[in-house]
N, C-alpha and C positions, 0 to 999 in steps of 0.2 A: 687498534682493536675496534668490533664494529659494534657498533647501538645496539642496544636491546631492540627485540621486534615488538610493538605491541599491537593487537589487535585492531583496539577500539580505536586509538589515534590511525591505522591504515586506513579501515572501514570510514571514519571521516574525512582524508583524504579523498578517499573514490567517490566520499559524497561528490565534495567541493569540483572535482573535477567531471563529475555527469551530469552536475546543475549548471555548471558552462553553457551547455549543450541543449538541456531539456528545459524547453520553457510552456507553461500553464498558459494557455490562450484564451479568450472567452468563446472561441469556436472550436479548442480544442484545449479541454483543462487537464492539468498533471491530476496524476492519480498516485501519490506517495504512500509510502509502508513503512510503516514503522513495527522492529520485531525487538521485543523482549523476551528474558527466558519463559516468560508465565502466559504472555499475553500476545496478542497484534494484533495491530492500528492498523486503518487507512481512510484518508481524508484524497475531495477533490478539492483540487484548486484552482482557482484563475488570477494568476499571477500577474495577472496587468493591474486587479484596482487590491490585490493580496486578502483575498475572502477563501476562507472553506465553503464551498457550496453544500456537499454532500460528504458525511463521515458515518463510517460503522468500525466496531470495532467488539473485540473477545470480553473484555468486561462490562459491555452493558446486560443489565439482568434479563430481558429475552434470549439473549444468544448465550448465556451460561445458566437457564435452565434446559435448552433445549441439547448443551454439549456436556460431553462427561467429562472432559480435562478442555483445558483452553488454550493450550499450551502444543498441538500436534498439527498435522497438517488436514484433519479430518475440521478441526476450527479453520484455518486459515480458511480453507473452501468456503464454508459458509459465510465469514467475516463479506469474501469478495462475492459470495451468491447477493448478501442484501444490500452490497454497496450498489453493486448492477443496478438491483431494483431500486431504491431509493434515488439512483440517475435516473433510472427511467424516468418517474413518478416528477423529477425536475427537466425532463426534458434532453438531457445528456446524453450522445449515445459513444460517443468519441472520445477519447484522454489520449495522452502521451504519458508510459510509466515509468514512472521512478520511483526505482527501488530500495534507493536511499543506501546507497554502497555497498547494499547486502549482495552476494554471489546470484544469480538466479537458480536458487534451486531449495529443493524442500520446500518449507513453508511460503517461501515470499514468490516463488512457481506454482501452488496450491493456490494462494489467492489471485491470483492470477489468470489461473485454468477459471474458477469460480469467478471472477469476474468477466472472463468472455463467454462462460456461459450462461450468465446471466444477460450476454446482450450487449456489452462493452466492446468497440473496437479498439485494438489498440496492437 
């Protein structure tokens, strides 16, 4: 008989196995995402000395007065409009993304679009 399929343990799978791959550099920091059903994260990192340099995210109180739910991909855009900006503002124009095992689409491609068009190469 075959296992149950669960979700959350594949999803952390595909993490473990894209963090192999994707490493945070100090000339080139990870840009990860984290999505909840309500919210979503993304922090940079430079995974050589393991510091966030630069984080925004859907529950800080500027970005959930300015959104009407926080939870769509009309937030995600913004979430990655001011992570851009807040790189800029440190100097970062470059990351490598990780999307933390999520599928690329919807919301975690929203921040995304919004983080390269805030300026972000990646």
């Amino acid at each position: 008989m075959m296992a149950s399929f669960n979700r959350r343990d594949a999803r952390k799978r595909r993490h473990l196995r894209l963090r192999q791959r994707v490493v945070g550099t100090p000339e080139r920091p990870r840009l990860n995402v984290y999505r909840s059903l309500n919210h979503i994260h993304a922090q940079i990192i430079d995974d050589s000395i393991g510091h966030t340099l630069v984080s925004a995210s859907s529950v800080e109180p500027e970005l959930r007065a300015k959104l009407g739910s926080t939870g769509n991909k009309e937030a995600a855009k913004e979430v990655g409009l001011v992570l851009a900006q807040r790189a800029k503002e440190k100097g970062i124009e470059r990351v490598v993304f990780d999307r933390g095992g999520n599928i690329y689409h919807g919301r975690i491609a929203a921040l995304a679009d919004g983080a390269r068009e805030g300026g972000l190469e990646f």
